[in-house]
PAVEXSE-365219 format. One record per residue (C-alpha): residue in three letters; residue number from 1; chain; x, y, z. Coordinates in Angstrom, 3 decimals, padded with zeros to 6 digits. Layout:
N
aa/i/ch/px/py/pz
ala/NUM/A/X/Y/Z
...
END
This chain:
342
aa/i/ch/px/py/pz
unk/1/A/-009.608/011.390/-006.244
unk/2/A/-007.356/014.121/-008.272
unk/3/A/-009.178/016.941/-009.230
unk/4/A/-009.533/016.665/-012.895
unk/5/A/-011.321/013.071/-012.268
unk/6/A/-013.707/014.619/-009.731
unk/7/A/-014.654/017.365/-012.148
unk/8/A/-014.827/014.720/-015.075
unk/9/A/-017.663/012.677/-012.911
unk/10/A/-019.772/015.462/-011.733
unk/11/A/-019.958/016.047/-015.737
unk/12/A/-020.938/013.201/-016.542
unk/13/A/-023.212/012.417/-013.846
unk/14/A/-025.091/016.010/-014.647
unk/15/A/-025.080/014.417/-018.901
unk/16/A/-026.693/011.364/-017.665
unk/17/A/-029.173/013.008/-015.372
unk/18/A/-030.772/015.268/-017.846
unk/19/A/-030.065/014.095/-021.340
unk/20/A/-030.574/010.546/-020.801
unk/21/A/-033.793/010.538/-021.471
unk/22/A/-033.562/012.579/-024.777
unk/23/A/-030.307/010.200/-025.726
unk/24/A/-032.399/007.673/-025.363
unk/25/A/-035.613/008.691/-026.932
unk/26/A/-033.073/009.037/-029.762
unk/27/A/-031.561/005.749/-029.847
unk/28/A/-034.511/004.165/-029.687
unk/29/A/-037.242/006.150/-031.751
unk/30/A/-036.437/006.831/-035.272
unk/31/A/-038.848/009.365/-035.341
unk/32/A/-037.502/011.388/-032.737
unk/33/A/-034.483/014.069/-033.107
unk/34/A/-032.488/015.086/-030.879
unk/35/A/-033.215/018.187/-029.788
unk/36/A/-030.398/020.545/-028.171
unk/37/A/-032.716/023.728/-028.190
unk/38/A/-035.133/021.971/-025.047
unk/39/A/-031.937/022.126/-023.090
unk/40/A/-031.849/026.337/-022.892
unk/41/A/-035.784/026.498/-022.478
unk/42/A/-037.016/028.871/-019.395
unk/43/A/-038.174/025.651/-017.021
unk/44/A/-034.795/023.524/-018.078
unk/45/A/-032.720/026.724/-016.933
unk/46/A/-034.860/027.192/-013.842
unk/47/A/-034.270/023.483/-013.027
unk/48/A/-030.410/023.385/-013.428
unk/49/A/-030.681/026.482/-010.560
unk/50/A/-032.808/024.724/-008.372
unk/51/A/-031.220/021.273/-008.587
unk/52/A/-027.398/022.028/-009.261
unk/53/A/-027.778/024.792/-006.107
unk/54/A/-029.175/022.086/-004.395
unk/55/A/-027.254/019.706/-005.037
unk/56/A/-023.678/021.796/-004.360
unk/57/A/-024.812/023.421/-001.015
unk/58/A/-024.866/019.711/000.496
unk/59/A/-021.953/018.853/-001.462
unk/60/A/-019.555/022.058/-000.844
unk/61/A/-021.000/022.702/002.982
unk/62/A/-022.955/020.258/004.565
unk/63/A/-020.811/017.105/003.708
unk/64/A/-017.629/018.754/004.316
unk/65/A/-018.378/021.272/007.405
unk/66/A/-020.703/018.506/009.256
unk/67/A/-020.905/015.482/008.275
unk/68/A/-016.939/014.763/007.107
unk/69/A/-016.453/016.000/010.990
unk/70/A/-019.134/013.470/012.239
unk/71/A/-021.539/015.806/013.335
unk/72/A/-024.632/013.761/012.845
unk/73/A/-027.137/015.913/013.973
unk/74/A/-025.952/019.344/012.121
unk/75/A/-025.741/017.546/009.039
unk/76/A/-029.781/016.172/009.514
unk/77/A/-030.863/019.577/010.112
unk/78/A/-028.761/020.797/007.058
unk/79/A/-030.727/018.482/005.088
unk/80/A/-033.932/019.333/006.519
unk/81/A/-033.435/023.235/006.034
unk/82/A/-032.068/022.300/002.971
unk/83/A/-035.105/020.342/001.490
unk/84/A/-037.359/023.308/002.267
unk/85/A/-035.118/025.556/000.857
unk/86/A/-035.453/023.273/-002.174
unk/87/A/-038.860/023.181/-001.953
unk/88/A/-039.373/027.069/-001.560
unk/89/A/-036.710/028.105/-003.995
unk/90/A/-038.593/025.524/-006.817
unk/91/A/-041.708/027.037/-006.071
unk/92/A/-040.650/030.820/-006.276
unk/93/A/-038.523/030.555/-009.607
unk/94/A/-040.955/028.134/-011.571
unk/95/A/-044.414/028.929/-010.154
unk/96/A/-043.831/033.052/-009.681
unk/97/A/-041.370/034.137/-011.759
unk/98/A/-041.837/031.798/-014.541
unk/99/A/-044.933/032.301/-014.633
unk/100/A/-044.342/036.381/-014.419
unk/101/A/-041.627/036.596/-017.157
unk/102/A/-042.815/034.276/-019.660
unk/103/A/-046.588/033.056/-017.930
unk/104/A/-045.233/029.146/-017.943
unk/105/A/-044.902/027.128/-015.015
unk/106/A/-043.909/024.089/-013.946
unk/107/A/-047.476/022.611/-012.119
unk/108/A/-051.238/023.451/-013.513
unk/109/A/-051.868/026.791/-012.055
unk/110/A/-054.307/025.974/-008.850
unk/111/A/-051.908/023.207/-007.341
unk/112/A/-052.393/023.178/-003.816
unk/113/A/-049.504/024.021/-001.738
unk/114/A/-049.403/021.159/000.593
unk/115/A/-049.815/018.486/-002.940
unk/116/A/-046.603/020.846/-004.224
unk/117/A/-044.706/020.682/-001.278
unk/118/A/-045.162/016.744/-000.386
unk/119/A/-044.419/016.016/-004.625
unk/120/A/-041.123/018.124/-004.652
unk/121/A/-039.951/016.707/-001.360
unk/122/A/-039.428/013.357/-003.501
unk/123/A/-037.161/015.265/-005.932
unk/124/A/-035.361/017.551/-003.705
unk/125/A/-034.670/014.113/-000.791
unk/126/A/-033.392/012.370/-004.668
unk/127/A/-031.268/015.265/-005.029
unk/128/A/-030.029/015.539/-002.058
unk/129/A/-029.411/011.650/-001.298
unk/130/A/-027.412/011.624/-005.151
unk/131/A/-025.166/014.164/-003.375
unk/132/A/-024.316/012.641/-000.697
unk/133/A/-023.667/009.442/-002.974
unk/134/A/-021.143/010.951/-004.913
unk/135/A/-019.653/013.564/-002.520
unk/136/A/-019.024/009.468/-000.635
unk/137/A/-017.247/008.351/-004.036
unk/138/A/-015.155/010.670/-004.497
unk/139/A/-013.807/011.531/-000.603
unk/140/A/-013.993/007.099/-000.519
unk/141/A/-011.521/007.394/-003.550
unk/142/A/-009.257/010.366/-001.911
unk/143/A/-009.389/008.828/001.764
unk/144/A/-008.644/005.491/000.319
unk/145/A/-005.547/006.821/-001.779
unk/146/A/-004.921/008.730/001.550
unk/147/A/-004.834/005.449/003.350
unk/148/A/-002.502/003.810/001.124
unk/149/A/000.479/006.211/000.930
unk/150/A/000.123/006.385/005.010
unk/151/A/000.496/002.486/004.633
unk/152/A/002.975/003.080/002.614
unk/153/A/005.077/005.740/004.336
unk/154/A/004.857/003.693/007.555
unk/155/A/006.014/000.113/005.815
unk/156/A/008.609/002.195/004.454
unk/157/A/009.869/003.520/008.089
unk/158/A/009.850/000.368/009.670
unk/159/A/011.611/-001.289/006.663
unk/160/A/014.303/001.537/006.869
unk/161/A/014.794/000.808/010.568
unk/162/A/014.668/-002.656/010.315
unk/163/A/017.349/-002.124/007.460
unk/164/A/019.497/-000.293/009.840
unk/165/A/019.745/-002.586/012.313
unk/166/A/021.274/-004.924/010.417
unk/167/A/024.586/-003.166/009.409
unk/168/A/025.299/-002.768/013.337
unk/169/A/024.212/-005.809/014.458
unk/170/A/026.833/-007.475/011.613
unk/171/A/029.030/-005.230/012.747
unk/172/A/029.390/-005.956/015.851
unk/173/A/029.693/-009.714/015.450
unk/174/A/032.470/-009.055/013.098
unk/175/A/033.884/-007.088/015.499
unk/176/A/033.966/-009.533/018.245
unk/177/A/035.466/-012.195/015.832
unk/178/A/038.215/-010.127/014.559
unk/179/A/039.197/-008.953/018.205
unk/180/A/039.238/-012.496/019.357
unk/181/A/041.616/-013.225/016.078
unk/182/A/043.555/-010.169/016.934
unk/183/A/043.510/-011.313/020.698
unk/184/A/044.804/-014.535/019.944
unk/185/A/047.604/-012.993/017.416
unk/186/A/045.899/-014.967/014.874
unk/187/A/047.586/-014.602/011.486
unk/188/A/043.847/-014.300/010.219
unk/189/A/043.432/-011.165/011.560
unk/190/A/044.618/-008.874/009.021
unk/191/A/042.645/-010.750/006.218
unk/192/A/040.000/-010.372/008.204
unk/193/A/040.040/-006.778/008.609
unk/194/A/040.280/-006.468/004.893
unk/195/A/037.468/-008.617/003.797
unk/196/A/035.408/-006.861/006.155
unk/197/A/036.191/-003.761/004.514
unk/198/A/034.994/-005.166/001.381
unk/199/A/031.629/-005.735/002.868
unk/200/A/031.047/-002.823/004.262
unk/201/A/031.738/-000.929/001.101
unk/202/A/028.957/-003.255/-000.317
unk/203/A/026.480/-002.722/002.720
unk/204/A/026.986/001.217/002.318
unk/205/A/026.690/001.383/-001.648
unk/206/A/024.233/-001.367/-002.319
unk/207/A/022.090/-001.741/000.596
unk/208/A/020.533/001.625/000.403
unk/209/A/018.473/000.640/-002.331
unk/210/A/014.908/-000.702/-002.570
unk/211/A/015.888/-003.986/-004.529
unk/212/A/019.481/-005.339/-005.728
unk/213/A/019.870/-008.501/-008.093
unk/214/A/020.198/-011.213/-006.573
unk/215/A/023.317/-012.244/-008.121
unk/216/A/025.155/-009.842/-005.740
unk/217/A/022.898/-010.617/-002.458
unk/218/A/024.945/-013.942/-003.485
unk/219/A/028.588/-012.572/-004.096
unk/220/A/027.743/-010.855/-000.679
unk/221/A/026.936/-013.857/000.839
unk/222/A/029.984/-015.828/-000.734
unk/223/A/032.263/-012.975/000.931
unk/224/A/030.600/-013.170/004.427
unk/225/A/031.104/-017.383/004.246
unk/226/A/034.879/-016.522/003.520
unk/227/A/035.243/-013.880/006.416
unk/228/A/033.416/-015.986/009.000
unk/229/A/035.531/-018.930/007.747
unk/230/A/038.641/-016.822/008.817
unk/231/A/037.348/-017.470/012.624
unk/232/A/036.533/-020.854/012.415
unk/233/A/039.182/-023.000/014.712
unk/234/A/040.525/-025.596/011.573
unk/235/A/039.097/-025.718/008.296
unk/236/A/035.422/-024.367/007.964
unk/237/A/033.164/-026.661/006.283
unk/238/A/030.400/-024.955/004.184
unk/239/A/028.759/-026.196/001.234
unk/240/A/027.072/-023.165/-000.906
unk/241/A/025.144/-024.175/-003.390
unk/242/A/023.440/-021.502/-006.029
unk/243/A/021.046/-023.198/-008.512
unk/244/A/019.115/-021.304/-011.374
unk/245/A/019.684/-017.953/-012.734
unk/246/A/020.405/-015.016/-010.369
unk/247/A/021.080/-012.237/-012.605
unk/248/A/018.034/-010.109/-012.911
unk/249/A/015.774/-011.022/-010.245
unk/250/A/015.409/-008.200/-007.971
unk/251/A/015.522/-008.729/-004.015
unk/252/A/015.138/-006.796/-000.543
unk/253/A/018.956/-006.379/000.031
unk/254/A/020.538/-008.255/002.869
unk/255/A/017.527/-010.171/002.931
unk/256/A/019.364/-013.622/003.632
unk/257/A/022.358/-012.986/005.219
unk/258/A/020.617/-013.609/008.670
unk/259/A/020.192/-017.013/007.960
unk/260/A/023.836/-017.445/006.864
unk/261/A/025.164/-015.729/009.468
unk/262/A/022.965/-017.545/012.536
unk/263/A/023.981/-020.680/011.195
unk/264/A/027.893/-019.729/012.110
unk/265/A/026.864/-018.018/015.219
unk/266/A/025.301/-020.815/016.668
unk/267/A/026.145/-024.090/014.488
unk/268/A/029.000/-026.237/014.090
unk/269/A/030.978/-025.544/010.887
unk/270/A/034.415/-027.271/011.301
unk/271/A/033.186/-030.749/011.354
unk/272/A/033.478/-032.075/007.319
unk/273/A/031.118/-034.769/007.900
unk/274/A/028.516/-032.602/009.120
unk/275/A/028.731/-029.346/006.715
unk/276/A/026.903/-026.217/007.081
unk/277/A/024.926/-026.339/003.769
unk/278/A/023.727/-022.761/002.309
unk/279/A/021.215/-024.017/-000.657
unk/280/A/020.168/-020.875/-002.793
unk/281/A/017.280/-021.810/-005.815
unk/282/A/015.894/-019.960/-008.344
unk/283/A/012.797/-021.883/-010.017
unk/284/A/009.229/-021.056/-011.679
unk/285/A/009.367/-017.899/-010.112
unk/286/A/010.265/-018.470/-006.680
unk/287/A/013.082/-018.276/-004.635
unk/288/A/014.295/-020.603/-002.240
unk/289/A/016.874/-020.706/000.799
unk/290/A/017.299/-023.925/002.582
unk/291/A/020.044/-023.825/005.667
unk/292/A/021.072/-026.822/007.637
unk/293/A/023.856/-026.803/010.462
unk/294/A/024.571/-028.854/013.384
unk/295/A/024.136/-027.331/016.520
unk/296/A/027.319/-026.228/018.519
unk/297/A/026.123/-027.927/022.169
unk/298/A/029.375/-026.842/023.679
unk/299/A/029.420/-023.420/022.773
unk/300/A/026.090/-021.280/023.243
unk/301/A/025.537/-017.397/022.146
unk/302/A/024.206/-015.711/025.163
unk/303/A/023.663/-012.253/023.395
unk/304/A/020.213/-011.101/022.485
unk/305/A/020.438/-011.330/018.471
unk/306/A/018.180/-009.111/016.632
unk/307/A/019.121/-011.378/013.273
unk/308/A/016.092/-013.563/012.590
unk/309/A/013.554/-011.640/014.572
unk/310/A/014.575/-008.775/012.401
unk/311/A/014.036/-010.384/008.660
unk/312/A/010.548/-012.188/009.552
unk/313/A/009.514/-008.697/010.263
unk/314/A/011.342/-007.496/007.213
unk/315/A/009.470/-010.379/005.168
unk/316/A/006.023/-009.935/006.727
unk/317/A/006.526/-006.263/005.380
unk/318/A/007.813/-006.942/002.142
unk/319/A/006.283/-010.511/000.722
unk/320/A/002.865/-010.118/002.744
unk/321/A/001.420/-013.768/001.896
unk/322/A/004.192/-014.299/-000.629
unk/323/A/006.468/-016.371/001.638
unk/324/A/006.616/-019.101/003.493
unk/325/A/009.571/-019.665/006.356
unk/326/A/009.561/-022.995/008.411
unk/327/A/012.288/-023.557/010.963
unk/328/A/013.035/-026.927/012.482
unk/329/A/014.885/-027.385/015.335
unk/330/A/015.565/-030.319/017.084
unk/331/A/018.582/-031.172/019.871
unk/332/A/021.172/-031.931/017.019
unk/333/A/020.112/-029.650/013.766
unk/334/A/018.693/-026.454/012.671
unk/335/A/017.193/-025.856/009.474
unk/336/A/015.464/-023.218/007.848
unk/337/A/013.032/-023.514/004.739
unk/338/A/012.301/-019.873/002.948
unk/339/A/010.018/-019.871/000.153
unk/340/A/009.569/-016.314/-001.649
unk/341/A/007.631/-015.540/-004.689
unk/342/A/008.796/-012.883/-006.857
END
């Protein structure tokens, strides 16, 4: 809890405990004024010492020294010691010097010492326990904003090493391909190079930032389809559809682009009558990706890809039960279902 807040409820906790009852007497008896001049009387002054020193011993030393540091049994013998001094430090400024000063006092003059003790313990425990209560509020309130930007630092270092594996693991699949095009003295080559270029110019500028439209994630993806077409032996057959409006709704960048790219890694996208189709949909405030791509049986990626393993961490991080992603595989097709809510 910021400082100002936790001087703002001590305040008004101190208002309520002592001119409650006045504020109310007020409210509710027409007869009755409210009367400031009670509050600077000789007992009312003594109390405020005996109660607020109370009160801020427990909340400045005992919470904080012993029991914040889960020392049980030094903050129980704080409390005792710190009842009696309650007890004792009541009795001294309202029965003697009170009673010196101005000859008032708090009890009937006679009070037995054992009836004065056993009656103040109930106020000075009261005291004591209403400490503790809101020295607990307010160190809840700071431990639980505490808590939060830890969670927060830590989802944001996994997300930026999550994020960074991507560029490299793109890379070097793009790599591969364009060697085996340059390899091969494939006129694609060059082309290839370039477009790759292009990307990378978008993966350094745009995907350092928390959240890019959507419309580009899309452009992006329409550029990687066109490079990874470039490999494909024939004509690649991809069918990309984009449905709603893009512009304006704000994504985790690269956020789909493993789906895109396992389907060409692993799927067969040369064959026109069975298409790799890339559905994109923006409805009622969700966003969908459906994939679907016939599996390549002939031709099987042995490497360890970090793609899709990668982005369900990503999503579990960023869209914590605001997505849904079902894969089906079976021995002919692959497709993916994502479902995220914005």
């Amino acid at each position: 809890m910021k400082k100002k807040y936790e001087i703002l409820l001590h305040i008004l906790y101190w208002l309520f405990y002592y001119a409650w009852g006045e504020i109310s007497l007020t409210i509710f008896d027409s007869t009755h004024h409210f009367n400031v001049a009670k509050f600077f009387k000789p007992l009312w002054v003594a109390e405020y010492i005996v109660f607020m020193g109370t009160f801020y011993i427990n909340y400045l030393f005992i919470m904080p020294r012993y029991f914040k540091k889960d020392k049980i049994l030094q903050a129980w013998i704080g409390w005792f010691l710190l009842l009696v001094f309650f007890v004792c430090l009541r009795y001294v400024i309202e029965e003697q010097l009170l009673y010196y000063w101005f000859k008032i006092s708090n009890y009937n003059r006679g009070v037995g010492i054992i009836y004065y003790a056993f009656d103040n313990s109930y106020y000075g425990i009261n005291n004591i326990m209403m400490s503790i209560v809101l020295w607990a509020i307010v160190n809840w309130a700071g431990l639980k904003r505490q808590l939060s930007a830890a969670v927060k630092e830590k989802k944001a270092a996994e997300l930026s090493f999550l994020r960074q594996q991507v560029n490299p693991h793109f890379l070097f699949n793009t790599l591969n391909n364009i060697y085996s095009l340059v390899y091969h003295s494939s006129e694609k080559a060059l082309p290839a190079i370039l477009k790759l270029s292009e990307l990378m110019r978008y993966m350094t500028k745009e995907s350092s930032a928390d959240k890019i439209e959507l419309s580009k994630e899309v452009a992006y993806i329409k550029s990687f389809i066109e490079l990874e077409s470039l490999r494909v032996v024939g004509t690649a057959s991809v069918s990309l559809t984009v449905e709603g409006e893009t512009g304006g709704i704000m994504i985790e960048p690269l956020l789909l682009i493993p789906f895109i790219e396992n389907g060409f890694k692993h799927g067969v996208v040369s064959n026109a009558a069975h298409p790799f189709i890339i559905t994109i949909t923006v409805k009622r405030g969700e966003l969908l990706l459906y994939t679907n791509n016939k599996i390549n049986q002939h031709q099987k990626d042995t490497s360890s890809g970090i793609g899709l393993e990668n982005v369900r961490k990503r999503l579990a991080l960023l869209y914590p039960d605001k997505h849904t992603l079902h894969i089906k595989q079976d021995s002919e097709y692959y497709i993916c279902n994502l479902t995220i809510k914005l």
